[in-house]
N, C-alpha and C positions, 0 to 999 in steps of 0.2 A: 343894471341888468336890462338887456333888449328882449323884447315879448313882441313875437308876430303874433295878431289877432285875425283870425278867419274865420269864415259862417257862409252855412249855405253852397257849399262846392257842386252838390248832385250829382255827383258821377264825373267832372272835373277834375280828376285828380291831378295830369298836367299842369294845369291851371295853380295850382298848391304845391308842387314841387317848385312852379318857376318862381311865384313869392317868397320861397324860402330860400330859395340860391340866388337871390335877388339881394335877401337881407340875410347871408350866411353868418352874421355875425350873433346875430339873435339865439340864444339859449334857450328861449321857453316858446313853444306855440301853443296859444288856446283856439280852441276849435269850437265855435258855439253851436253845433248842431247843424243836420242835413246833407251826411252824407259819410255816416260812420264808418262804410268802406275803402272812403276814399282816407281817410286819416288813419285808417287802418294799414293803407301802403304807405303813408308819408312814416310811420313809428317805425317800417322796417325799413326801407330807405334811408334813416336820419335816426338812429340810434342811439348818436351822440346827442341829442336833442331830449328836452323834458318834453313831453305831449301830453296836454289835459284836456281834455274831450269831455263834452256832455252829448244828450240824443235830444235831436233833436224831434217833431211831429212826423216827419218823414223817415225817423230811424225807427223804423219796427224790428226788427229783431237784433239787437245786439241788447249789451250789458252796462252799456253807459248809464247815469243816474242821468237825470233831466236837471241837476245842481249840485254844482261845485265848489264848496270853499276854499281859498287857499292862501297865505299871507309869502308874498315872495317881499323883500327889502323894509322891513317890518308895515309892508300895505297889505290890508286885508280886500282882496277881491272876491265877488261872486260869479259866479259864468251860469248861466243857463242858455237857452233857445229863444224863452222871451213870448211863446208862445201861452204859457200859464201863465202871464203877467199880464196879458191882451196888448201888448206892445202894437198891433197894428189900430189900438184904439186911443196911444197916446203913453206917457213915459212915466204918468205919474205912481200907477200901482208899482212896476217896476224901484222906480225912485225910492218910494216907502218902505218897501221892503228892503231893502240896500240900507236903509239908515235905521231901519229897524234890528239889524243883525250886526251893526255898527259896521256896514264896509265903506271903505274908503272908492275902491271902483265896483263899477256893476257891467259884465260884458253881456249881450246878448245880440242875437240875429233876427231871422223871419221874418220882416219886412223886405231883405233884399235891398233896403235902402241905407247908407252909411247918416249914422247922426254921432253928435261929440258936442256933450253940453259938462259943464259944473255949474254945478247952483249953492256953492259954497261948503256942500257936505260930503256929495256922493258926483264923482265924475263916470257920466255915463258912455259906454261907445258899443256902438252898433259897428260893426265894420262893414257893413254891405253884403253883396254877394259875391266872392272869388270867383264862382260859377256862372255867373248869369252877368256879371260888369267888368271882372276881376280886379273888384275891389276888396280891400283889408285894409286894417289898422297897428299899430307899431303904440307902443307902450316903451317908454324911456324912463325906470328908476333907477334915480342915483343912493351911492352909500349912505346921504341922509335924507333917502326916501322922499326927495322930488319928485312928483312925475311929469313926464313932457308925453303928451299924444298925441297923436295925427294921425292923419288917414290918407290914403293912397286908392287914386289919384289924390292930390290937392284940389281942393275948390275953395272958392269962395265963401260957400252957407258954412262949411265947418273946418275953422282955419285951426294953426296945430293950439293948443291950451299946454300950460303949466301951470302944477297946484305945487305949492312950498307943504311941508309937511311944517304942520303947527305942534309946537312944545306942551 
């Protein structure tokens, strides 16, 4: 199963249509927050497409939770903003919480900066900002729950990772 990962669009919505007909192949987009209007046209645009959205600090009025559970290829993910984690003070509350609720990934945004670590429990990804870099992240589970991730652009600091799913 392919998952486009984006966060942070701000009124971008251009910007998120062209990630997703980019990767048309992709079935699931998670949205980490900032910019619930703009994900709000990409669900009617792409239909055929799952949309899981959280709100982000700058989503003030809509109905999104600020946290999302959701187990796609038997991988238990969490999605939030990242902003109630203090994500711009560092990854570790984020991290704990993710293996406190036993998930396998932990998506979030608000930095605007792409990070992509595993530290053998919980594989974190930040996809950046679609908005402000047009950057995002791609999520590859296989039938036995592999996953493969990367981030788009490619760099150096965060090259793509694979986690095997352990028996």
């Amino acid at each position: 199963m392919k998952i486009i990962v984006v966060s942070d669009s701000h009124g971008s919505v251009d910007l998120l249509f062209d990630a997703i007909q980019r990767n048309s192949k992709a079935e699931v987009i998670i949205f980490c927050g900032d910019g619930h209007s703009d994900i709000d046209a990409v669900k009617k645009a792409f239909p055929d497409k799952m949309v899981i959205a959280v709100k982000g600090n700058c989503d003030w009025c809509c109905d999104y939770a600020y946290l999302e559970e959701i187990t796609l290829c038997g991988r238990k993910i969490i999605i939030t903003h990242g902003h109630m984690h203090g994500v711009k003070e560092g990854y570790s509350r984020i991290n704990y919480f993710a293996q406190s609720v036993n998930a396998d990934i932990a998506l979030f945004g608000h930095t605007h900066s792409p990070y992509l670590d595993y530290d053998g429990r919980v594989l974190l990804m930040n996809p950046g900002s679609i908005g402000y870099h047009r950057e995002y992240g791609i999520l590859d589970i296989d039938d036995n729950g592999t996953i493969t991730a990367s981030l788009y652009p490619p760099n150096q600091y965060n090259p793509p990772i694979t986690v095997e799913k352990k028996n």
